[in-house]
DSSP file (Angstrom, degrees, kcal/mol; ACC not computed):
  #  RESIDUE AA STRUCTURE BP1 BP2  ACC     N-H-->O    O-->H-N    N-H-->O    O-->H-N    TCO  KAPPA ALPHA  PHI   PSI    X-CA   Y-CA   Z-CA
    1    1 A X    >>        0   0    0      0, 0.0     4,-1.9     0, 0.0     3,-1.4   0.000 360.0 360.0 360.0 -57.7  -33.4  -33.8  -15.0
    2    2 A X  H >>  +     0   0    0      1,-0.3     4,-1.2     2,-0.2     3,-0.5   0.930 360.0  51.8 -18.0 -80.4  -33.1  -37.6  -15.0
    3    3 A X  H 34 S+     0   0    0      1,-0.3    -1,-0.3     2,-0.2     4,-0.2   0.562 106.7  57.8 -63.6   0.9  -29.7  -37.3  -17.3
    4    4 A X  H X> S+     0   0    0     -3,-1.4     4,-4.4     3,-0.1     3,-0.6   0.829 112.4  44.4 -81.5 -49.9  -28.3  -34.8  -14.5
    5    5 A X  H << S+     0   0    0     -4,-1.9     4,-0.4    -3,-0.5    -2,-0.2   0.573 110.9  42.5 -24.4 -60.7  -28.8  -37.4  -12.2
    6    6 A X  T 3X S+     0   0    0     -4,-1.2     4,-1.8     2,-0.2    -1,-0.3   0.463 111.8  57.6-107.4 -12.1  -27.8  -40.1  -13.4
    7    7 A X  H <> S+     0   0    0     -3,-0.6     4,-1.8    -5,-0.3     5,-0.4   0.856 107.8  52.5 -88.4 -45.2  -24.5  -38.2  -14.8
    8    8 A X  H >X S+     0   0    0     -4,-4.4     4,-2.1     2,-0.2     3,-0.7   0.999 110.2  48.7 -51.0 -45.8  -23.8  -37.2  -11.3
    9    9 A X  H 3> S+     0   0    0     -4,-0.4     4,-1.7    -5,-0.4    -1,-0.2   0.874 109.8  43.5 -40.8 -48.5  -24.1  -40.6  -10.3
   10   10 A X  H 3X S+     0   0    0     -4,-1.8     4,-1.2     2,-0.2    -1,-0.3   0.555 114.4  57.3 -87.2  -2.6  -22.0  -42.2  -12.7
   11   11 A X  H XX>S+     0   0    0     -4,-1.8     4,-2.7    -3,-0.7     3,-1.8   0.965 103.0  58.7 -76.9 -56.0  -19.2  -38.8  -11.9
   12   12 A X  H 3X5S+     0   0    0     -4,-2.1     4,-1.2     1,-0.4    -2,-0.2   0.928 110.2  38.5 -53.1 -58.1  -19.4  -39.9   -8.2
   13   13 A X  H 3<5S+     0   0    0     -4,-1.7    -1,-0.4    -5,-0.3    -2,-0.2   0.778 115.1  52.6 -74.4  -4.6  -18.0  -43.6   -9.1
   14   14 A X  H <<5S+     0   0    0     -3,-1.8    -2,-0.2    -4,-1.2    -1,-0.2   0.923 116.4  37.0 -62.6 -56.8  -15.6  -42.4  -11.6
   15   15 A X  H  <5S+     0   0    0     -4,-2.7    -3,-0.2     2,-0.0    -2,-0.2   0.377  90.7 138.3 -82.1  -4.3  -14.0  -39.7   -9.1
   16   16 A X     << -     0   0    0     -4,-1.2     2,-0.3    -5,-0.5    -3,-0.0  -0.070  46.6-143.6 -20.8 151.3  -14.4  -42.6   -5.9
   17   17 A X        -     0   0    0     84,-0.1     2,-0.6     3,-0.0    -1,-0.1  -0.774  24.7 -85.2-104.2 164.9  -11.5  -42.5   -4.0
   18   18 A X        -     0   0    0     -2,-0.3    84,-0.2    84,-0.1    85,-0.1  -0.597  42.4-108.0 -97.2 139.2  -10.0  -45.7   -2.4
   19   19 A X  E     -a  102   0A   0     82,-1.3    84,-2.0    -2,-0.6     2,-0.3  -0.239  31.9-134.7 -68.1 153.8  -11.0  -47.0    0.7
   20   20 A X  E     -a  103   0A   0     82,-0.2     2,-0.3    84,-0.1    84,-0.2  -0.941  16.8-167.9-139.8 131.7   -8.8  -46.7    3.3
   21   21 A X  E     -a  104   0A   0     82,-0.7    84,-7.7    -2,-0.3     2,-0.5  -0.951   1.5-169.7-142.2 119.1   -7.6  -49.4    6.0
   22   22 A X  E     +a  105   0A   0     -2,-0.3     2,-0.4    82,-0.2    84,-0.1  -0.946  12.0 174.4-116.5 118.8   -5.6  -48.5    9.2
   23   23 A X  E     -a  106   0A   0     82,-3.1    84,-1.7    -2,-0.5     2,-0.5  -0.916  13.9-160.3-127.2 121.6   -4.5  -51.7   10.7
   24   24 A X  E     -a  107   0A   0     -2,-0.4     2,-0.4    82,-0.2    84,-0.2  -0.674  18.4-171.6-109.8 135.4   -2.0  -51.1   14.0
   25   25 A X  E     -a  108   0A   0     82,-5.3    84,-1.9    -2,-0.5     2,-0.5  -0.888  27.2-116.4-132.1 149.8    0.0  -54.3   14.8
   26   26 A X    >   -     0   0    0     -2,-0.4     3,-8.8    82,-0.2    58,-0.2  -0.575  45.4-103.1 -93.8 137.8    2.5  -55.6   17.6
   27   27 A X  T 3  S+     0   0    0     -2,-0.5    58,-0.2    82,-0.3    -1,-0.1   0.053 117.9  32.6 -39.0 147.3    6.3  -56.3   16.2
   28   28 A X  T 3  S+     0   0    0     56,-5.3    -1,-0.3     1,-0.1    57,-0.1   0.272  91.5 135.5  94.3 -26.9    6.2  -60.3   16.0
   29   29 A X    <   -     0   0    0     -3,-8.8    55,-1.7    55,-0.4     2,-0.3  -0.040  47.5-151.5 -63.0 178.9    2.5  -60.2   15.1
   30   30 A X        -     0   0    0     53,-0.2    53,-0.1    54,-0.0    -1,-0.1  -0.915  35.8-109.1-141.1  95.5    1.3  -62.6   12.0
   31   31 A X        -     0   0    0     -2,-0.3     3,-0.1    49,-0.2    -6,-0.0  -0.087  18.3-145.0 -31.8 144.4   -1.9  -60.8   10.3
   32   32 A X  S    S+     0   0    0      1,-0.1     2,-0.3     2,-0.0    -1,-0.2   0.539  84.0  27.7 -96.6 -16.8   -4.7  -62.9   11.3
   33   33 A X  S    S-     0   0    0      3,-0.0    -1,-0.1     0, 0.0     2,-0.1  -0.997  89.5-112.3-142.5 142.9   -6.5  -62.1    7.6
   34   34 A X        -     0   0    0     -2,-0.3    45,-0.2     1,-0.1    34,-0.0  -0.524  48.2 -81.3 -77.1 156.4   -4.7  -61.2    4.3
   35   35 A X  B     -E   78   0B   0     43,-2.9    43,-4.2    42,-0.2     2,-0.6  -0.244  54.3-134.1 -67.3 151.0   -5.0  -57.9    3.0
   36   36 A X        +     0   0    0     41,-0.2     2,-0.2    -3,-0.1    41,-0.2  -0.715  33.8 156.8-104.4 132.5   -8.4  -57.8    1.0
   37   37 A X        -     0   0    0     -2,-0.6     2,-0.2    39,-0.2    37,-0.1  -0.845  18.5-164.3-113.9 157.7   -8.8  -56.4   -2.3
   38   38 A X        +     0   0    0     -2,-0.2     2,-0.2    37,-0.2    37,-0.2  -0.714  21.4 153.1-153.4 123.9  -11.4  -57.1   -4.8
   39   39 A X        -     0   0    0     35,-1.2    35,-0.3    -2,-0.2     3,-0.3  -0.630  46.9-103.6-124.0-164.0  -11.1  -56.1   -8.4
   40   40 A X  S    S+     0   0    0     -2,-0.2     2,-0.2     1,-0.2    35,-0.1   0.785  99.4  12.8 -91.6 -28.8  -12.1  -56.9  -12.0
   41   41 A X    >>  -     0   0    0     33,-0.1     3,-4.4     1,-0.1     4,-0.7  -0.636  55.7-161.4-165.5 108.7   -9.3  -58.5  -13.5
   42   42 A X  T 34 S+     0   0    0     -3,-0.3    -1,-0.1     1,-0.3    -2,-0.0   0.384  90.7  67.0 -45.7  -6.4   -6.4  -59.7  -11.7
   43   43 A X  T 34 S+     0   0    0      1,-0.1    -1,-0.3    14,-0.1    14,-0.1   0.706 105.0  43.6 -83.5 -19.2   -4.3  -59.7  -14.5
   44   44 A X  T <4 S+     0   0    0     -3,-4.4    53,-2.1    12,-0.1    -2,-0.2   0.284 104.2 108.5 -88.4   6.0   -4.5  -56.0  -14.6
   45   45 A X     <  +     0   0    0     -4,-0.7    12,-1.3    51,-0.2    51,-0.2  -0.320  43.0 177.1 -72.1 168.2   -4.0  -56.1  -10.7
   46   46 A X  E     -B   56   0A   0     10,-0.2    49,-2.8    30,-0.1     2,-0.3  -0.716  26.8-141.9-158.4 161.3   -1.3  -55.2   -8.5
   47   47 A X  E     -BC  55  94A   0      8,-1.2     7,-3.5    -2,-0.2     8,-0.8  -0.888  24.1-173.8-110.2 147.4   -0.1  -54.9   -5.2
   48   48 A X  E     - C   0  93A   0     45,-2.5    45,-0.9    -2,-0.3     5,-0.2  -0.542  19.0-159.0-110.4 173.0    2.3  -51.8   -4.2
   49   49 A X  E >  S- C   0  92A   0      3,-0.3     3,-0.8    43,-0.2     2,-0.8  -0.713  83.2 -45.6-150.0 108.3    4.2  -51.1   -0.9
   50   50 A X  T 3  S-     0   0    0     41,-3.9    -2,-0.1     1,-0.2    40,-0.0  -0.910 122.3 -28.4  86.8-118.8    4.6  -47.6   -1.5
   51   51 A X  T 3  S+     0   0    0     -2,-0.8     2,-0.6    -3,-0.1    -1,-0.2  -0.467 112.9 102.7 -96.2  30.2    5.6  -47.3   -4.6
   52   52 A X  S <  S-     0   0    0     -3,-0.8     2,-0.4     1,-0.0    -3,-0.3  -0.875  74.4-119.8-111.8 132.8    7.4  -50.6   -5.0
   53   53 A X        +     0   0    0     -2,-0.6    -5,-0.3    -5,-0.2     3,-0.1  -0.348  30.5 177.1 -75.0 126.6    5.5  -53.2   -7.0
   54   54 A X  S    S+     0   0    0     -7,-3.5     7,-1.7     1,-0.5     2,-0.2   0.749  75.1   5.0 -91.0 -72.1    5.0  -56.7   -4.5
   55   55 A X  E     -B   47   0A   0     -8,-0.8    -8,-1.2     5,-0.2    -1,-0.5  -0.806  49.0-161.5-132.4 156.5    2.8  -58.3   -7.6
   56   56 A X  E >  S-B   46   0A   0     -2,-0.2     3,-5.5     3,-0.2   -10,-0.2  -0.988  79.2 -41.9-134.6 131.2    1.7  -58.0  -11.1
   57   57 A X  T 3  S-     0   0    0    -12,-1.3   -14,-0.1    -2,-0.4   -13,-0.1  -0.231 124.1 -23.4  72.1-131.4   -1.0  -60.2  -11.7
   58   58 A X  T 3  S+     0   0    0    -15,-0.1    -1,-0.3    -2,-0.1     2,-0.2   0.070 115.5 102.8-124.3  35.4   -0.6  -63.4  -10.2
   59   59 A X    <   -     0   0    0     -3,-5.5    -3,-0.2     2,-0.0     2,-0.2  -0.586  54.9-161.8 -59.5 157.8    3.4  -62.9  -10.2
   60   60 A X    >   -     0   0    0     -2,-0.2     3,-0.6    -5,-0.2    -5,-0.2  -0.711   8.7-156.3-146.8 117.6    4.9  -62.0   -6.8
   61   61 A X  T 3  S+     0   0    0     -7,-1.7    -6,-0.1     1,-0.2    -7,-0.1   0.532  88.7  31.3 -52.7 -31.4    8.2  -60.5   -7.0
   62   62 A X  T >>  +     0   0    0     -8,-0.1     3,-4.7     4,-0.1     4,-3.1  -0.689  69.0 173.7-128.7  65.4    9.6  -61.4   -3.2
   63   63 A X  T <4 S+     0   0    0     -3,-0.6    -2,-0.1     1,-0.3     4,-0.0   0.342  73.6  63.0 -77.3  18.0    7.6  -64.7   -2.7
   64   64 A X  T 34 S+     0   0    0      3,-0.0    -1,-0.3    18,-0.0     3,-0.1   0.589 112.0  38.9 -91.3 -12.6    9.6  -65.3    0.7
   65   65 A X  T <4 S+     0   0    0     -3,-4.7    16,-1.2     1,-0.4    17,-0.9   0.701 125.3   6.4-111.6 -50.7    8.0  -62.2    1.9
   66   66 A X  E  <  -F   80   0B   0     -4,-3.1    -1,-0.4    14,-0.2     2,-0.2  -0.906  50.6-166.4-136.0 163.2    4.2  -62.2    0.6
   67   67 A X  E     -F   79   0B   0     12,-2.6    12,-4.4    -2,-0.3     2,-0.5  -0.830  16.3-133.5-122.9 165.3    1.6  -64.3   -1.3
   68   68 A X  E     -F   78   0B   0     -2,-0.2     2,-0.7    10,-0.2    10,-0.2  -0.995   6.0-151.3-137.1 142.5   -1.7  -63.6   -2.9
   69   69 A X  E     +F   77   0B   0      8,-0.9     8,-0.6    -2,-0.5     3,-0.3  -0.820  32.6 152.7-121.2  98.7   -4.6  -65.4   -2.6
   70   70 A X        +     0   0    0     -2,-0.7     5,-0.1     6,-0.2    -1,-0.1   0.122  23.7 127.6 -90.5   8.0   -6.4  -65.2   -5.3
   71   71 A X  S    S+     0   0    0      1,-0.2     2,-0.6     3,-0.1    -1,-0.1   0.753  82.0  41.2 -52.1 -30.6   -8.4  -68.7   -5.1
   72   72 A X  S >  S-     0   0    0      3,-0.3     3,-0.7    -3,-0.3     2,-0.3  -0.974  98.9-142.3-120.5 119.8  -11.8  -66.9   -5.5
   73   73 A X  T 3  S+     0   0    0     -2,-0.6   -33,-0.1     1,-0.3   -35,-0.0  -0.701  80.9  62.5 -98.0 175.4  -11.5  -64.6   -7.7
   74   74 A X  T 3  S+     0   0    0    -35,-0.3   -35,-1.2    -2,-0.3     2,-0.5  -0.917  99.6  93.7 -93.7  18.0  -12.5  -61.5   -8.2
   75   75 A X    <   -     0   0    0     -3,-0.7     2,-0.7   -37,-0.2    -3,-0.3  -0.597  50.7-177.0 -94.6 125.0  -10.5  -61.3   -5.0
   76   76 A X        +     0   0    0     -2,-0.5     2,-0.2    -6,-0.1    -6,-0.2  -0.904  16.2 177.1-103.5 112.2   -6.6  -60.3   -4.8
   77   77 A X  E     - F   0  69B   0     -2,-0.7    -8,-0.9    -8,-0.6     2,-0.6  -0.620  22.0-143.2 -93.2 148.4   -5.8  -60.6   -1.4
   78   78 A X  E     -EF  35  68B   0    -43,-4.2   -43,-2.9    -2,-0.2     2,-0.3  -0.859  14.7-166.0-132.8 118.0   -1.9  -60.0   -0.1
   79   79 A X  E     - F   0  67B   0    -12,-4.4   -12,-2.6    -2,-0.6     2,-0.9  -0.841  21.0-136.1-115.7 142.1   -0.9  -62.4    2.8
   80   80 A X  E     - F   0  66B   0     -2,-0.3   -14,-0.2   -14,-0.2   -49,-0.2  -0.779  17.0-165.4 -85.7  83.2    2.4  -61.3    4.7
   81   81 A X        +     0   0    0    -16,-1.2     2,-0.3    -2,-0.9   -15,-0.1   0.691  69.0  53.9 -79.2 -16.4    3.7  -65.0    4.7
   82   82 A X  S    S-     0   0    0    -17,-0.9     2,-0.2     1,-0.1    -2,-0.1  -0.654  97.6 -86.9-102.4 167.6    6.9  -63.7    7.9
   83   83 A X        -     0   0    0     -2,-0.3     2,-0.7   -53,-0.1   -53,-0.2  -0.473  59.0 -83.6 -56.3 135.0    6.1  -61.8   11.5
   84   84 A X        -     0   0    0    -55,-1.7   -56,-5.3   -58,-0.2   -55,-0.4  -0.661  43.3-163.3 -48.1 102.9    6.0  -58.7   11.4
   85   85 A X    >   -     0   0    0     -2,-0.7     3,-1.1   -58,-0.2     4,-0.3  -0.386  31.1-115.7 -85.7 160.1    8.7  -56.2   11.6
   86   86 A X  G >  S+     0   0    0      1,-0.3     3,-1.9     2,-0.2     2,-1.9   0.916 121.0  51.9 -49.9 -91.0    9.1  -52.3   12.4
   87   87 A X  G 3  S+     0   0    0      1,-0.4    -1,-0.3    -3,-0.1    -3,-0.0   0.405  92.0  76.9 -63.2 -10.1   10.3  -51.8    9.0
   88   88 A X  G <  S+     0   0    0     -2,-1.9    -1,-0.4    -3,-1.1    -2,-0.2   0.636  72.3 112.1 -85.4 -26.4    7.1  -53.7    7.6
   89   89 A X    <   +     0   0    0     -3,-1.9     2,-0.4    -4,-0.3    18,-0.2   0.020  45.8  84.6 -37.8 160.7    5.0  -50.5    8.3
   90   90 A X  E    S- D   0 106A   0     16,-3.1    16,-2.1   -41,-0.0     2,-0.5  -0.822  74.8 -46.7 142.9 173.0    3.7  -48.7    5.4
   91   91 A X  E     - D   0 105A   0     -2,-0.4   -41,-3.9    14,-0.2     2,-0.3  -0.898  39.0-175.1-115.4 134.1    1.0  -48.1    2.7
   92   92 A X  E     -CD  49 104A   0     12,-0.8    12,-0.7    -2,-0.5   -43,-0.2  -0.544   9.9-178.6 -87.5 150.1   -0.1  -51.1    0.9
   93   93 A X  E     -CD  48 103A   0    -45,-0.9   -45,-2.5    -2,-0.3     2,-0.3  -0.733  22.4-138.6-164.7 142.1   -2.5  -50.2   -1.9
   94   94 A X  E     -CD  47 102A   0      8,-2.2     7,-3.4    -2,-0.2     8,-1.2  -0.686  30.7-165.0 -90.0 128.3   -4.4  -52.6   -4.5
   95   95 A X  E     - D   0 100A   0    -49,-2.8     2,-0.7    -2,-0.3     5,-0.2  -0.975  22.3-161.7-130.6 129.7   -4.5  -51.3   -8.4
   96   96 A X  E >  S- D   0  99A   0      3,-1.6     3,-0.7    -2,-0.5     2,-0.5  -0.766  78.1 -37.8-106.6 109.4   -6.1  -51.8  -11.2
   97   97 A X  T 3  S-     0   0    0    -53,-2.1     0, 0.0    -2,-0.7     0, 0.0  -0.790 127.9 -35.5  66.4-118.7   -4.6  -50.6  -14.1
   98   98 A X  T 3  S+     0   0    0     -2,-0.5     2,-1.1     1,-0.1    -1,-0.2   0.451 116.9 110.8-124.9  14.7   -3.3  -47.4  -12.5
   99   99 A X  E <   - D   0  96A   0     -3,-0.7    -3,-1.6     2,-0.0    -1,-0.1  -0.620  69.0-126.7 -81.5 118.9   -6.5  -47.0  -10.1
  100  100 A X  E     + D   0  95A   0     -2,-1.1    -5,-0.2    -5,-0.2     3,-0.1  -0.202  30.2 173.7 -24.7 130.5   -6.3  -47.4   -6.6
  101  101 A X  E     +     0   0A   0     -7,-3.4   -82,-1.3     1,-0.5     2,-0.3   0.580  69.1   2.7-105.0 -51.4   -8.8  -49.9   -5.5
  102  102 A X  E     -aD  19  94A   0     -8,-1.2    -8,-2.2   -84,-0.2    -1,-0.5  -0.992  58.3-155.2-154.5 140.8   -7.8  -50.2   -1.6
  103  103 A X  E     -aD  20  93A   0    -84,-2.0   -82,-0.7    -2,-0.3     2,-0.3  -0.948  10.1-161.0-124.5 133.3   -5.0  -48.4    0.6
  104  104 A X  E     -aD  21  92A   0    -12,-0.7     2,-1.4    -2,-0.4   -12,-0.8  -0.980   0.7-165.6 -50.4  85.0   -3.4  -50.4    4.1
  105  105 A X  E     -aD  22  91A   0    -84,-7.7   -82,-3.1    -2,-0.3     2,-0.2  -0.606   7.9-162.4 -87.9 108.1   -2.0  -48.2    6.1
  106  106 A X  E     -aD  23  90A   0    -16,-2.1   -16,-3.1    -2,-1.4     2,-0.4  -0.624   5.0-170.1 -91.8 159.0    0.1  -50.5    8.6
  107  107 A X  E     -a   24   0A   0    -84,-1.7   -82,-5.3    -2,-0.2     2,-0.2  -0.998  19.3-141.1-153.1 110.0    1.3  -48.9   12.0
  108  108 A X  E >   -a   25   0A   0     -2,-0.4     3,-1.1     3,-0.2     2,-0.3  -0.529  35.1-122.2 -71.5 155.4    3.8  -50.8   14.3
  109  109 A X  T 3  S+     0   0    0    -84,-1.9   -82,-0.3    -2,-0.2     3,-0.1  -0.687  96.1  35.5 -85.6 141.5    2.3  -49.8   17.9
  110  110 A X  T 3  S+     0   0    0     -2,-0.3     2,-0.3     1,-0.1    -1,-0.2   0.389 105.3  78.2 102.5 -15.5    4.8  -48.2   19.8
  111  111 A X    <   -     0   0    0     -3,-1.1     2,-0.5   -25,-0.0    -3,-0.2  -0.998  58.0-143.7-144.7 157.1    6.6  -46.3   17.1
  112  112 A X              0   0    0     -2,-0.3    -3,-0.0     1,-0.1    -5,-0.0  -0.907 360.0 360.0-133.6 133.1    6.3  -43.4   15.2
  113  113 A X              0   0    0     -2,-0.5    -1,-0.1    -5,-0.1    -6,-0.0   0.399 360.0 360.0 -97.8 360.0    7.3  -43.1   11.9
C-alpha cells in the first residue's frame, strides 16, 4: 500500500501543470514586480511570449524590451524594462527544458483580444 502511495504522489508532481498568473494592466503602466519564476537551472531556462523565445538562459534576445533578473538564483524573473502597450498582452510562460514552470496571462484593461 505504501508503494501505491507514494507512486501516486510522485505521478501527481510529474503530471503538475503550471501555475497560472492573470495580471490585468492599464496601457502606459510599468509592472511594479518582474515576472517571477523559479526553476532548477537557469541555463536550461527560458522565457517565451507565446511561442517566441524572449531568453535562453541568461541571453535575452530583445534586451531594449525585457531583462531577467536572475541575481538570486534559483530565480528567473522577466522584467518588462518599456510601458506597457496594447500589443504587450499575451502569455508569458517560464520553461525548463520543455516543461512549463509558470504561465502570465497579461490583459490590457479595456480591450478585448
Amino acid at each position: 500500500m505504501y508503494t501505491s502511495i507514494c507512486f501516486l504522489a510522485l505521478s501527481s508532481v510529474i503530471h503538475a501543470e503550471p501555475e497560472r498568473v492573470i495580471l490585468e494592466y492599464e496601457l502606459g503602466d510599468n509592472l511594479q514586480y518582474p515576472l517571477y519564476c523559479k526553476v532548477g537551472d537557469i541555463n536550461k531556462s527560458s522565457w517565451k511570449r507565446s511561442d517566441v523565445p524572449i531568453s535562453a538562459g541568461e541571453y535575452v534576445f530583445d534586451n531594449k524590451k525585457y531583462s531577467l533578473d536572475d541575481k538570486s538564483p534559483p530565480e528567473y524573473n522577466l522584467k518588462l524594462k518599456k510601458s506597457l502597450l496594447k500589443n504587450d498582452a499575451g502569455k508569458y510562460s517560464c520553461t525548463e527544458g520543455s516543461k512549463e514552470i509558470k504561465i502570465y496571462i497579461l490583459i490590457a484593461k479595456g480591450y478585448v483580444s
